[in-house]
C-alpha positions as CSV (number, residue, x, y, z in Angstrom):
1,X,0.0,0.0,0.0
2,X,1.2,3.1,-1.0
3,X,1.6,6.3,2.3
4,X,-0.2,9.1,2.4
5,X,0.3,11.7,0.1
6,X,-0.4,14.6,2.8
7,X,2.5,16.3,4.5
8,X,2.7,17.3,7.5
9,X,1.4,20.8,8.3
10,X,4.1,22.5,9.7
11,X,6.9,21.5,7.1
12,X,7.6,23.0,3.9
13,X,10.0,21.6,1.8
14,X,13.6,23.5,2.2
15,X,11.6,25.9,4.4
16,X,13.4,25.7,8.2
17,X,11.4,25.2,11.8
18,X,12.8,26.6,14.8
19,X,11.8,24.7,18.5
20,X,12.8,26.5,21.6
21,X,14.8,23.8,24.1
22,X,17.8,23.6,26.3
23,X,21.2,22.5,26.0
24,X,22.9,20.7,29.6
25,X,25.6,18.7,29.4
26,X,27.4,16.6,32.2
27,X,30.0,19.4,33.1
28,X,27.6,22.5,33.5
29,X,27.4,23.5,30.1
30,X,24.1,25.4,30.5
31,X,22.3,27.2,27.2
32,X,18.4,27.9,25.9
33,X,19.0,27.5,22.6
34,X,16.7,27.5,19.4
35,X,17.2,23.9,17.0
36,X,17.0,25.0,13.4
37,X,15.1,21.9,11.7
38,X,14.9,21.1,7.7
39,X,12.2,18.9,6.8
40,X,12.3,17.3,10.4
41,X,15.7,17.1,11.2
42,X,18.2,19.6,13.3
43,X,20.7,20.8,11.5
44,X,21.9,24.1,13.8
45,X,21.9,25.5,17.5
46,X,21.1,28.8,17.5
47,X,20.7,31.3,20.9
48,X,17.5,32.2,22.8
49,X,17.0,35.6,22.8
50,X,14.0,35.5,24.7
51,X,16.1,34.2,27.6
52,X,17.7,36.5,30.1
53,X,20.1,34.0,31.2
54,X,21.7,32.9,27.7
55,X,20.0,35.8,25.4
56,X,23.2,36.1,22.6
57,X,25.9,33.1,21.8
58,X,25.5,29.4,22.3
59,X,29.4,27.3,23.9
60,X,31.2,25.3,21.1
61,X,29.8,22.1,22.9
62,X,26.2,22.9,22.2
63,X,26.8,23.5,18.7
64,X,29.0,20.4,18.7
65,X,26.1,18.2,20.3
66,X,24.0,18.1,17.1
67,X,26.8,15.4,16.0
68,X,25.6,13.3,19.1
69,X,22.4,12.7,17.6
70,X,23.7,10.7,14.8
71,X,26.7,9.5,16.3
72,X,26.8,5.5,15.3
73,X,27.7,4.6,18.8
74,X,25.3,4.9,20.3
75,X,23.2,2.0,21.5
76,X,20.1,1.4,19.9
77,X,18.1,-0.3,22.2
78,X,18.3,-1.9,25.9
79,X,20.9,-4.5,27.0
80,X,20.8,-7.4,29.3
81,X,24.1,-9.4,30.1
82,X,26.1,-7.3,27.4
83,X,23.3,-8.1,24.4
84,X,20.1,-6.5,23.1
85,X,16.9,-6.9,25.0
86,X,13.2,-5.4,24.6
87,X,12.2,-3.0,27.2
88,X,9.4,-4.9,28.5
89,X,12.0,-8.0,29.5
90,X,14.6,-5.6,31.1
91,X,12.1,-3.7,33.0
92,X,10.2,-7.1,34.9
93,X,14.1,-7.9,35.8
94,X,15.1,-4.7,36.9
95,X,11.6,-4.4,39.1
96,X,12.5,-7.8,40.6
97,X,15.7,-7.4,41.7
98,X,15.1,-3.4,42.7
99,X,12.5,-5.2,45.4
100,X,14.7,-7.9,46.4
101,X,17.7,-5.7,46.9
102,X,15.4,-3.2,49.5
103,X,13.6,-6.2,51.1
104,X,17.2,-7.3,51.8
105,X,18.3,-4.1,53.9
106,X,21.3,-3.5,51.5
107,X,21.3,0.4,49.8
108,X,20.7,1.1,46.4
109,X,22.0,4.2,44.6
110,X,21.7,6.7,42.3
111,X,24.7,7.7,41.0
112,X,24.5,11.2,38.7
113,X,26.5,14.3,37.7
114,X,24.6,17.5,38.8
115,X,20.7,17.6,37.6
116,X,19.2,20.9,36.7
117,X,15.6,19.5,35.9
118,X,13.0,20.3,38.9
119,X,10.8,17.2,37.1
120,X,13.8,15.0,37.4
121,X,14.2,15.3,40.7
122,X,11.1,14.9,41.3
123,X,11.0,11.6,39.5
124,X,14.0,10.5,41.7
125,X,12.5,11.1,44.7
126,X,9.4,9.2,43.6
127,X,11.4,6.5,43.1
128,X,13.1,7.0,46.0
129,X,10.0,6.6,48.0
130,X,9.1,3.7,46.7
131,X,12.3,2.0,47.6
132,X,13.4,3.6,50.9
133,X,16.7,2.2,50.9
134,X,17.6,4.4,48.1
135,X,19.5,7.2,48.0
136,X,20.8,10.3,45.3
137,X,24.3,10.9,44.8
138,X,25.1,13.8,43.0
139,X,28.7,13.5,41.4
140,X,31.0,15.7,39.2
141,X,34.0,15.0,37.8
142,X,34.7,18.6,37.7
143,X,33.9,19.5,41.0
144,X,33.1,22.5,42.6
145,X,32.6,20.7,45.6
146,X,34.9,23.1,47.9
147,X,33.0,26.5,46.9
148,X,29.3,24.6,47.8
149,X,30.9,23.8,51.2
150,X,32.8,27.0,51.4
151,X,29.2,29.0,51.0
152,X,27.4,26.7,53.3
153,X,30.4,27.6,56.2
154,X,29.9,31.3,55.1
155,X,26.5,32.2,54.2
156,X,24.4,28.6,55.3
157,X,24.0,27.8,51.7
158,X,25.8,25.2,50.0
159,X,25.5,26.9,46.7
160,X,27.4,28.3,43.7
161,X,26.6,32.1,43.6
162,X,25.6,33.7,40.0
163,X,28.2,36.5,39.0
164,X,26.7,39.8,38.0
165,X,30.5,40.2,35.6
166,X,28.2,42.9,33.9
167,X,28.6,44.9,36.8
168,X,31.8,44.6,38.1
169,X,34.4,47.6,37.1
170,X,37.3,45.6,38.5
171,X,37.7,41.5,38.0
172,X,40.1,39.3,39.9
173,X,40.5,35.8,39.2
174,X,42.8,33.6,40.7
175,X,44.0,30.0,39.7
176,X,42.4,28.1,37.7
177,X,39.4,30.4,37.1
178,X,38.7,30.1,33.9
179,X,34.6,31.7,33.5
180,X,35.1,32.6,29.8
181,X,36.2,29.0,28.8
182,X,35.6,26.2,31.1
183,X,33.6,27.4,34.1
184,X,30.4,26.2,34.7
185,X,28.0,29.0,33.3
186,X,30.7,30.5,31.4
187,X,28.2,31.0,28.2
188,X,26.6,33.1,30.8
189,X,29.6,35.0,31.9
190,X,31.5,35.3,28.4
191,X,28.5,37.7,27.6
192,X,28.3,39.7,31.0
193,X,32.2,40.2,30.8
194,X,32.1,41.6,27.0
195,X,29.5,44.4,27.8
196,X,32.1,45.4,30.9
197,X,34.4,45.7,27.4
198,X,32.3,47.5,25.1
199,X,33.3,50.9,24.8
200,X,30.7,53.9,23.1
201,X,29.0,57.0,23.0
202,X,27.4,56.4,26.2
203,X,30.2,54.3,27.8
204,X,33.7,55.5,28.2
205,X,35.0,53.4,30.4
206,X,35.6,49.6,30.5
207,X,36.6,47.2,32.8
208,X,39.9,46.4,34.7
209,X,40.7,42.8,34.9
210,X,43.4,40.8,36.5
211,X,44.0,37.3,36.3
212,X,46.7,35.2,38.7
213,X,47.0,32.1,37.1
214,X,49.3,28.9,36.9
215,X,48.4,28.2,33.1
216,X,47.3,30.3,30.0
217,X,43.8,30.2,30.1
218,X,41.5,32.1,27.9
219,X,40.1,34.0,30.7
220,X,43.8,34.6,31.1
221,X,44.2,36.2,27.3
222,X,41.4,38.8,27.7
223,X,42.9,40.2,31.2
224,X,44.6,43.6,31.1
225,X,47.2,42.2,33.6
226,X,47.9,38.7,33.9
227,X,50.6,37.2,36.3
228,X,52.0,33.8,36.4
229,X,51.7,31.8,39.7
230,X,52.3,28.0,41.3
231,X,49.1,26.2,41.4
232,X,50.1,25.7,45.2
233,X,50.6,29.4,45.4
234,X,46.8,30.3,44.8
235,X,45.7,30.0,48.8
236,X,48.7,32.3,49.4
237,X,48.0,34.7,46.7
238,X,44.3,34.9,47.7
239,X,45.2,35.8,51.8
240,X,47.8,38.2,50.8
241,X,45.1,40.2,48.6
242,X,43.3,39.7,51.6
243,X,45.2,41.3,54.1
244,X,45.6,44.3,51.2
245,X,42.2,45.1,51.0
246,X,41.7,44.5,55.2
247,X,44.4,46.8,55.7
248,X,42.1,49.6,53.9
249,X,39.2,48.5,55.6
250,X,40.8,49.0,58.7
251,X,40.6,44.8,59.1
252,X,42.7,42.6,60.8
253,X,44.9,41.1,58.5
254,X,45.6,37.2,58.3
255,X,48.1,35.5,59.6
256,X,49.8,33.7,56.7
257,X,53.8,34.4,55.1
258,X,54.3,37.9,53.2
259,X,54.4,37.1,49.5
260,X,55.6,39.3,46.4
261,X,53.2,38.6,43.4
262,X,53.6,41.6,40.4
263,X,50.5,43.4,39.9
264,X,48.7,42.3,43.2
265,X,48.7,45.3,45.2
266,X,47.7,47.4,42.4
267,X,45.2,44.9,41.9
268,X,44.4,45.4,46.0
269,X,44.3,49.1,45.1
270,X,41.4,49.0,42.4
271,X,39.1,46.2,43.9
272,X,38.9,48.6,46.8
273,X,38.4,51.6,45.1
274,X,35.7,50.2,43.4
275,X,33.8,49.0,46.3
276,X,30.4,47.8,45.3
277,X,31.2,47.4,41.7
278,X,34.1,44.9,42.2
279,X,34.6,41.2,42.3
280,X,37.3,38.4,43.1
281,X,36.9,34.3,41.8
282,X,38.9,31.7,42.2
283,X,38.9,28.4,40.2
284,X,40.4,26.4,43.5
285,X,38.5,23.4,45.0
286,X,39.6,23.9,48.3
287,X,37.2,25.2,51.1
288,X,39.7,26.9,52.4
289,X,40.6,29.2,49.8
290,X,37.0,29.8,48.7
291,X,36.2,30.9,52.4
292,X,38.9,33.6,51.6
293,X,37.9,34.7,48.9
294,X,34.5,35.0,50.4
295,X,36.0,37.4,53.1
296,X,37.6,39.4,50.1
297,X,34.0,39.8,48.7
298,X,32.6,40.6,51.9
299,X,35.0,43.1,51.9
300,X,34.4,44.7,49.0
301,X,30.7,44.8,49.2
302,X,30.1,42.5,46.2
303,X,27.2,40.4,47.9
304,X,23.9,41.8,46.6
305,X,26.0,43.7,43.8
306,X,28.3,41.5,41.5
307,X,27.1,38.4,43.5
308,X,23.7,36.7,44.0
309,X,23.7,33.9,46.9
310,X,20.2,34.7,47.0
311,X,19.3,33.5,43.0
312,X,22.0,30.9,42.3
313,X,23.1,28.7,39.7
314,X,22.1,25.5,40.2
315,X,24.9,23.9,37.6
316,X,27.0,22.5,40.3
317,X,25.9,20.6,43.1
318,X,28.3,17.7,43.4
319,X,29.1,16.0,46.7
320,X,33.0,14.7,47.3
321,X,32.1,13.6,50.0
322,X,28.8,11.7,49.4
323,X,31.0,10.2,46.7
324,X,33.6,8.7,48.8
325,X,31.3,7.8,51.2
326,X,29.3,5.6,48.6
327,X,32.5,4.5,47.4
328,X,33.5,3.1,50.3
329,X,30.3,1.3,51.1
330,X,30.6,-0.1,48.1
331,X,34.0,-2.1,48.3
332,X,32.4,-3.1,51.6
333,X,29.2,-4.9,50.2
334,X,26.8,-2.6,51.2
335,X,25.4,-1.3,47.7
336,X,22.8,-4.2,46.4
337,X,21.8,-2.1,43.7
338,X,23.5,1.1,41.9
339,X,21.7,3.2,38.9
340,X,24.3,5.9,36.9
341,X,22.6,8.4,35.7
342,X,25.0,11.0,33.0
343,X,27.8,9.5,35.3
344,X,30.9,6.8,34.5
345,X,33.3,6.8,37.4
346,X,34.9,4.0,36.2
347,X,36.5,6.7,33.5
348,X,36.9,10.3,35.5
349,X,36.8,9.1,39.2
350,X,40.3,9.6,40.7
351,X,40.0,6.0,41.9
352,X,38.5,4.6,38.8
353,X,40.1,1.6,38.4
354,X,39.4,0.2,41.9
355,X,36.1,2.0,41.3
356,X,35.5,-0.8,39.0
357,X,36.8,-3.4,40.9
358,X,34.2,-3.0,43.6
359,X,31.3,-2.2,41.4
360,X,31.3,-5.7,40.4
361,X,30.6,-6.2,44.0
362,X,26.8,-4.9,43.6
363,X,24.3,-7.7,42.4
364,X,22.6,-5.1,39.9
365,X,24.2,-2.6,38.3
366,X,22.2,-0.3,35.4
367,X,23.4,2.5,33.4
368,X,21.5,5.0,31.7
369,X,24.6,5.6,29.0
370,X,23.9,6.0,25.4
371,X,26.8,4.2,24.8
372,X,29.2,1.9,26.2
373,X,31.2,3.4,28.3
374,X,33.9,2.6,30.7
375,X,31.1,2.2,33.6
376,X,28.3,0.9,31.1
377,X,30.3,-1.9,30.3
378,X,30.5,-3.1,33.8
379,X,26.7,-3.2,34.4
380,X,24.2,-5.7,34.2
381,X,21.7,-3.4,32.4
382,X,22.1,-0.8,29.7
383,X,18.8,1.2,29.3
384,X,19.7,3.8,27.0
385,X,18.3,7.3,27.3
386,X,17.3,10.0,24.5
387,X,19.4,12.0,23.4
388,X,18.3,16.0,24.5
389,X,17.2,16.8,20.4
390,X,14.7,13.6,21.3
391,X,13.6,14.3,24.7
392,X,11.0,16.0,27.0
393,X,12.5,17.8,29.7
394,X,12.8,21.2,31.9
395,X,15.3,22.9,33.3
396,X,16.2,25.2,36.2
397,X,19.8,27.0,35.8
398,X,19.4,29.6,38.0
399,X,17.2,29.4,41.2
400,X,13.8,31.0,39.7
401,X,14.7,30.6,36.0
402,X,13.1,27.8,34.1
403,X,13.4,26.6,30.7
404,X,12.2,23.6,28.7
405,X,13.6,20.7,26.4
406,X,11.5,19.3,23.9
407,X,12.0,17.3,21.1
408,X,12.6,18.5,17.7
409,X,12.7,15.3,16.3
410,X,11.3,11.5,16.6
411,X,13.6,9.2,18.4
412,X,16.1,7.3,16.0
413,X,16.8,4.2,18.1
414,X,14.8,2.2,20.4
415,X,16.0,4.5,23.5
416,X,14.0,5.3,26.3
417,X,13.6,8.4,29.0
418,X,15.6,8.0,31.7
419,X,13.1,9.6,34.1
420,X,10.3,7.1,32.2
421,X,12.5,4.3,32.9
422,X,13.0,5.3,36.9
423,X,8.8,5.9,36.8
424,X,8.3,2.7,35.5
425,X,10.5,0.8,38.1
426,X,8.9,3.0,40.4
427,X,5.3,1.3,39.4
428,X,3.9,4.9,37.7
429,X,3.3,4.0,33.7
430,X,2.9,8.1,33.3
431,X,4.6,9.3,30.1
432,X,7.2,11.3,31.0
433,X,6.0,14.3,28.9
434,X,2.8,14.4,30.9
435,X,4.7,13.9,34.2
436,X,6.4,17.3,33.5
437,X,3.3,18.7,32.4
438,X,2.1,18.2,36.0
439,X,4.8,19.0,37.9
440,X,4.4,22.6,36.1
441,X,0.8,23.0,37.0
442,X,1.3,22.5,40.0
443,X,4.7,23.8,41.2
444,X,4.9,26.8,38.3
445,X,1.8,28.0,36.9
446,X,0.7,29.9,40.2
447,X,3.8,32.2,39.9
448,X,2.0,33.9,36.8
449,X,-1.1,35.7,36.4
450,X,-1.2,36.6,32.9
451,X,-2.9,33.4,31.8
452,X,-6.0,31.9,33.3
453,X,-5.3,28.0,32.1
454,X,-2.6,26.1,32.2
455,X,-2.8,25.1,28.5
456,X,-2.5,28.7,27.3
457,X,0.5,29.1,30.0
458,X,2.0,25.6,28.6
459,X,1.7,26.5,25.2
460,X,3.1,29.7,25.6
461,X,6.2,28.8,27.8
462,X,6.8,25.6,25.4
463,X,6.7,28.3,22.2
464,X,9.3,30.6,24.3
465,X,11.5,28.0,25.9
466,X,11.7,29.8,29.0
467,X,9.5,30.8,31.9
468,X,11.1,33.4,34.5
469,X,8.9,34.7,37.1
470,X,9.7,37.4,38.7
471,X,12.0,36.4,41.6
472,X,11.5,37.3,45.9
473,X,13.1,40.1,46.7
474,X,16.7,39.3,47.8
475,X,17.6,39.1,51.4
476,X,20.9,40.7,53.1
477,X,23.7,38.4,52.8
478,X,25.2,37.9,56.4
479,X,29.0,36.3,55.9
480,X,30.2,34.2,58.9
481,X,32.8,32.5,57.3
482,X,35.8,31.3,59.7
483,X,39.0,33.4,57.6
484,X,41.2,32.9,60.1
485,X,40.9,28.9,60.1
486,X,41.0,29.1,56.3
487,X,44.2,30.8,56.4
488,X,46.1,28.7,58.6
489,X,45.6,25.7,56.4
490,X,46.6,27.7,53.1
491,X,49.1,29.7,55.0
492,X,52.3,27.7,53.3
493,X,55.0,29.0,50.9
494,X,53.6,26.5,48.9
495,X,55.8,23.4,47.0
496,X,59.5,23.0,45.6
497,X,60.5,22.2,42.4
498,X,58.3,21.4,39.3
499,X,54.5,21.3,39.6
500,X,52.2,19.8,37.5
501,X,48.8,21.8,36.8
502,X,46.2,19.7,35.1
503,X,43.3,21.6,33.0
504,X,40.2,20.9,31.0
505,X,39.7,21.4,27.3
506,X,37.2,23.6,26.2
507,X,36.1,21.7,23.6
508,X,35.8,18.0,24.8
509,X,35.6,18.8,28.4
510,X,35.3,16.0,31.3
511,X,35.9,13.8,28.5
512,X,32.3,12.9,27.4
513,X,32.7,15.2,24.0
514,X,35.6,12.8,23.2
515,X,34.0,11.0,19.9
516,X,32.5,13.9,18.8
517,X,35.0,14.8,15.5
518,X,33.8,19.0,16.1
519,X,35.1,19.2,19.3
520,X,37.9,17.3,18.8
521,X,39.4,19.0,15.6
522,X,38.5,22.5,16.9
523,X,41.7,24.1,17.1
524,X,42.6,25.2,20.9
525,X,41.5,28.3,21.6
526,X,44.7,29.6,23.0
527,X,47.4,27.7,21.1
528,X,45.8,26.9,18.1
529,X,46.4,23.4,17.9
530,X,44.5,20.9,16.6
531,X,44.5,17.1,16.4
């Protein structure tokens, strides 16, 4: 029989569609992006403007990720014991042994890199409540770990603070902080930072920015000053500037070893007389040094000016800790079951290779990889998810700020949700889509007035891509972060000899652009270089 001769509505031949969705990859890589389609397939990531967040450019890896969508490796379909299974076998298995494993008192996990979707997490804890034993562990390879627990120690928050660059007059970065190339957010940033740059009729003065670093970064090219430093001089580097600016401020100063670093008191000099329009980041996962910087900040008045504790970004929330923990109850047999969700320690944890010793430890181990990976390989289960140009899904980058992900074209393998396939294990048969539809209407569609049903609202926010309420007013920021402790255990001349400083490629990242052939035969943005 021969199809229909009647094409869909919305396509025109050679004519393009556009579909408002998000781009989030496994390292923080946040934008709202609009997928140019042809005839029903993507073909280019474009910006949001409607966004306020990510209103002009899109990163290199979310114009790279079109190439994921075709990628041949991926899998195309559920695995059992290493070889292809139907969905309806692998879920009855997966159910069984879910229960067995919680009627048995042993701990099943969730193992995932940071999750921005409020729907998400949402399924997770449904899932969660159905098998108590269960818990979420939020892992990133790049972590930011240190600044969450810095924040909590200084303002009660274990949060990573949004950076008003936009406002600053004076920019200090230290180490290896790098928010125009690698940073989480730094699509965000790159943006803030160039209108600080732009110089016209009504702005005659730009921005002042110094950048203490171990390596040549690209946030390191655009500074006006840039001075070379250890890595294990940054804790040092960041008191001394400290006791600079506290000496102004008619603070007491901290009680760490004098140090000579070119450019650093005039730097001292500027962030002070800029007070209120200045800020100071470090790219250091230490507590310690993030506490200090936090003082600097204090300091300088930025909290409630260049930084927002109060509306965060949500893009890192990765536990060391949590990590090692579940590590080590792991090589102990306490883990009967273990999920990985956008996670493979087996590759980018630091102990990896025991890592994968002790994961064959766990009876069931399930992976929602799109491909085999180094952790995928190891599990009993493979239950692919979509890929984002496939999927439902929403977003919250910022605390406040939503956006949504939906699919701008049909799935090309026989992959699944991963949310569907935790619901499903979780005994609730709701299509994803529809789950997210109600978590909206009745988490979201109160904070807006301007329309009367949730349909209109729906339809109008999925049109858009984004849905940002106006926000509480912010609260005063009270800092109660201990500098003095913080000082004492960064108070060292640092290391002798040679030291090794190990950085992250903008274009492949933590590793999981590695097989995409954009990313990797972009030329480094610093040395030019190529593959």
């Amino acid at each position: 029989m021969r199809g229909s001769r009647n094409k869909p509505e919305e396509i025109e031949a050679s004519i393009a569609n556009y579909y408002a969705s998000t781009y989030f990859d496994s390292d923080g890589d946040y934008s709202s992006v609009l997928v140019k389609t042809r005839e029903g397939r993507p073909i280019k990531i474009e910006p949001n403007p409607l966004s306020s967040i990510t209103p002009v450019g899109t990163s290199t890896r979310s114009q790279g990720s079109l190439l994921g969508l075709y990628d041949l490796a991926r899998i195309k379909g559920p695995h059992q014991a290493g070889k292809p299974s139907e969905w309806k076998a692998v879920d009855t298995a997966i159910a069984q042994q879910l229960q067995q494993v919680a009627t048995s008192g042993k701990g099943i996990r969730i193992v995932s890199s940071t999750i921005i979707s409020p729907s998400t997490k949402a399924a997770i804890q449904e899932f969660i409540t159905k098998y108590p034993t269960a818990r979420h562990i939020v892992y990133d390879a790049n972590s930011f770990s240190g600044t969450l627990k810095a924040n909590q120690s200084s303002f009660g928050q274990a949060v990573l603070p949004f950076y008003n660059f936009d406002k600053a007059s004076v920019i200090v970065g230290l180490g290896n902080a790098d928010f125009l190339g690698t940073w989480p957010g730094h699509n965000i940033f790159m943006w803030q930072y160039a209108q600080t740059r732009k110089l016209g009729k009504e702005k005659k003065n730009m921005s002042r920015h110094y950048q203490f670093e171990p390596m040549l970064s690209i946030t390191g090219c655009n500074a006006d000053y840039r001075t070379p430093i250890k890595p294990s001089q940054e804790g040092l580097v960041a008191a001394n500037l400290y006791n600079l600016i506290a000496k102004k401020a008619g603070s007491s100063a901290l009680n760490v070893p004098a140090l000579e670093v070119q450019h650093l008191k005039q730097a001292a000099d500027e962030l002070f007389a800029a007070k209120g329009a200045a800020v100071v980041v470090a790219g250091s996962n230490d507590p310690n040094v993030q506490t200090i910087v936090n003082g600097i900040n204090n300091l300088l008045g930025a909290y409630g000016a260049t930084i927002d504790v109060n509306a965060p970004l949500n893009l890192k929330a990765g536990d060391d800790s949590a990590m090692a923990t579940f590590a080590k109850e792991m090589a102990q047999g306490q883990v009967g079951a273990v999920i990985f969700y956008n996670a493979n320690p087996v590759y980018d944890y630091p102990t990896g290779k025991q890592f994968g010793n002790d994961l064959k430890k766990v009876g069931l181990k399930v992976s929602f990889a799109d491909r085999m990976d180094e952790t995928a390989s190891l599990c009993d289960f493979v239950c692919p998810d979509h890929n984002f140009l496939e999927a439902w899904n929403d977003a919250e980058p910022r605390r406040g700020y939503y956006s949504l992900v939906q699919p701008t074209i049909n799935p090309i393998f026989k992959t699944r949700p991963a949310q569907q396939s935790l619901l499903t294990w979780a005994g609730n048969p709701v299509a994803y889509e529809n789950y997210i539809q109600s978590y909206w209407r009745a988490n979201l569609f109160a904070q807006q007035n301007k329309y009367g049903s949730f349909k209109e609202f729906w339809t109008r926010t999925l049109h858009d891509g984004v849905f940002e309420p106006k926000t509480a007013a912010s609260t005063a920021i009270t800092f109660a972060g201990d500098v003095n402790a913080a000082a004492a255990a960064v108070g060292k001349t640092g290391a002798t000899g040679i030291e090794l400083m190990l950085y992250q490629k903008i274009g492949v990242g933590n590793g999981a652009g590695a097989n995409n052939p954009w990313l990797q035969e972009m030329p480094d943005p610093v040395t030019r270089t190529c593959w």
